[in-house]
C-alpha positions in Angstrom: 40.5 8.7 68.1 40.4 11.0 71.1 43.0 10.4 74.1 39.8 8.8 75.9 39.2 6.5 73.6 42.9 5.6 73.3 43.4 5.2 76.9 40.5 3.0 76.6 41.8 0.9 73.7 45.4 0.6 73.9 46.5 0.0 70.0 49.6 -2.1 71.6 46.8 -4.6 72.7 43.4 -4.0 70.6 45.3 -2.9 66.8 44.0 -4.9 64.1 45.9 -5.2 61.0 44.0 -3.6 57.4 44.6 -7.4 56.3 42.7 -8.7 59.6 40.2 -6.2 58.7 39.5 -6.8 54.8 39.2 -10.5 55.7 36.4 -10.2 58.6 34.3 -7.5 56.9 33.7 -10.4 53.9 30.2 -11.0 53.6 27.2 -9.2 55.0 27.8 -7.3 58.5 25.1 -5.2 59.7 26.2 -1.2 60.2 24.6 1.6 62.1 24.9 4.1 59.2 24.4 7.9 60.7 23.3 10.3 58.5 22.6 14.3 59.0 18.8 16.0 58.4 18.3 19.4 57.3 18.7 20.6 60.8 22.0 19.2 61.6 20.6 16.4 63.7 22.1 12.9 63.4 19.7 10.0 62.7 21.4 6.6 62.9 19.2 3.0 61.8 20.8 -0.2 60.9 21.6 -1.5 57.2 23.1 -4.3 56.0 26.8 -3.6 54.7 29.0 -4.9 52.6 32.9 -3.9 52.6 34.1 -4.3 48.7 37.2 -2.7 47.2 37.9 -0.8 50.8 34.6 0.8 51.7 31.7 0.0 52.7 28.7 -0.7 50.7 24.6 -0.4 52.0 21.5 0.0 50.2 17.8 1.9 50.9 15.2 2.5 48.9 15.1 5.8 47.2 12.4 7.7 48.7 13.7 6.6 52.3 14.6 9.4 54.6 18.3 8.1 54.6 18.7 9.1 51.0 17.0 12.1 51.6 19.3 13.4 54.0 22.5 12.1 52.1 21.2 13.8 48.9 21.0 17.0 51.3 24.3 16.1 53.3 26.7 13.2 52.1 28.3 13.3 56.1 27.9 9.7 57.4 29.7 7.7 59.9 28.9 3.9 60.2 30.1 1.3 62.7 30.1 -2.7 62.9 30.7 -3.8 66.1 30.0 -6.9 68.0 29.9 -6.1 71.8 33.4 -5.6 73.1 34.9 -8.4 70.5 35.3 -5.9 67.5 34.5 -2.5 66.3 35.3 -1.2 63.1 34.3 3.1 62.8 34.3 4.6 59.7 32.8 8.8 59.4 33.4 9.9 55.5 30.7 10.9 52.6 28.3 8.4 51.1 27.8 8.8 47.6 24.2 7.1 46.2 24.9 4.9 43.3 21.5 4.2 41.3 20.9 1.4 38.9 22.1 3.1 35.8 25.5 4.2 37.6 28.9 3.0 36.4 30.3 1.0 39.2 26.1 -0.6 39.6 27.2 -3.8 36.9 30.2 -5.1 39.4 28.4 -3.9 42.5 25.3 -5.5 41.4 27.1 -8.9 41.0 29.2 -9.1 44.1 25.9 -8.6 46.2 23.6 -10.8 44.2 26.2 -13.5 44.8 25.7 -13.3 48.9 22.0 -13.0 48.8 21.0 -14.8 45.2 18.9 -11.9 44.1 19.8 -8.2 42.5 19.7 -5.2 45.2 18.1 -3.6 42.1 15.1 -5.7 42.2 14.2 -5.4 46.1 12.1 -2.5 45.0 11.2 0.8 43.3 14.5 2.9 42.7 17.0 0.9 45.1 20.1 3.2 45.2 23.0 2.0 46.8 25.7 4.0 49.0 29.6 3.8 49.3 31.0 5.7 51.8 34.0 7.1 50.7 36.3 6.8 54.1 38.0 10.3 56.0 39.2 8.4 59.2 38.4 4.8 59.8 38.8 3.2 63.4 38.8 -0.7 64.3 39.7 -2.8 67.4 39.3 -5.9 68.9 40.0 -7.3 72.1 40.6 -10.5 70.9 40.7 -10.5 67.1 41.1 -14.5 67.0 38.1 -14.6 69.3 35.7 -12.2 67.6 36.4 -14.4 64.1 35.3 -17.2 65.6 31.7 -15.3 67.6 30.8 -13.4 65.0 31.0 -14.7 61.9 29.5 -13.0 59.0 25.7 -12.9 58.1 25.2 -15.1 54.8 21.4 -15.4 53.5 21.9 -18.1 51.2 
């Protein structure tokens, strides 16, 4: 975080502990994942994330632009936030895990279980991402407050 952004959210005030975190991120939370084209430009659209075993989790179809430009440019950042409530940054590398990957079994079952259907079977060659974390940001204003607002998205 730059000194603006610090002066802005004092971590005296707006820290949230990695605990606090883990435990709101359970469930579905929708991310603005950024990705990078071929020309350097940054193209950010909203996916639905999952955080599992530290980092979070998304999925897009593979002949979606997104995959395109992570297979040409892992770079991502993503954010959840929820007005001024919460805001959790992370920028690292995505890495596309298709349905005959190693980790797709456990992943596959831990996101079947929030929406009651495979990721695998939304579609022609569903790949999932996990961004693999350099620096990740949160605050909250009022962490008590933003539990209680903005709980997570189920579609059960």
């Amino acid at each position: 975080m730059g000194p603006h952004a610090r002066s802005i959210m004092d971590p005296d005030r707006w820290a949230i502990s990695a605990a606090d975190v883990c435990d709101y991120l359970q469930g579905i939370r929708h991310l603005a994942l950024a990705t990078v084209n071929a020309r350097g430009e940054p193209r950010v659209a909203p996916v639905d994330g999952w955080f599992v075993r530290a980092r979070f989790i998304f999925g897009s179809g593979g002949n979606s632009i997104r995959v395109k430009h992570i297979r040409g440019n892992p770079s991502v950042s993503a954010t959840h936030f929820a007005g001024d409530d919460i805001a959790v940054i992370v920028h690292g590398r995505a890495e596309l895990i298709p349905s005959d990957h190693r980790d797709a079994p456990w992943l596959d079952e831990v996101i079947s279980d929030l929406y009651g259907s495979s990721p695998f079977s939304w579609g022609k060659d569903v790949h999932l991402g996990r961004i693999e974390p350099g620096t990740m940001l949160t605050y909250s204003r009022d962490f008590a407050r933003a539990q209680a607002a903005h709980p997570p998205l189920l579609r059960r």
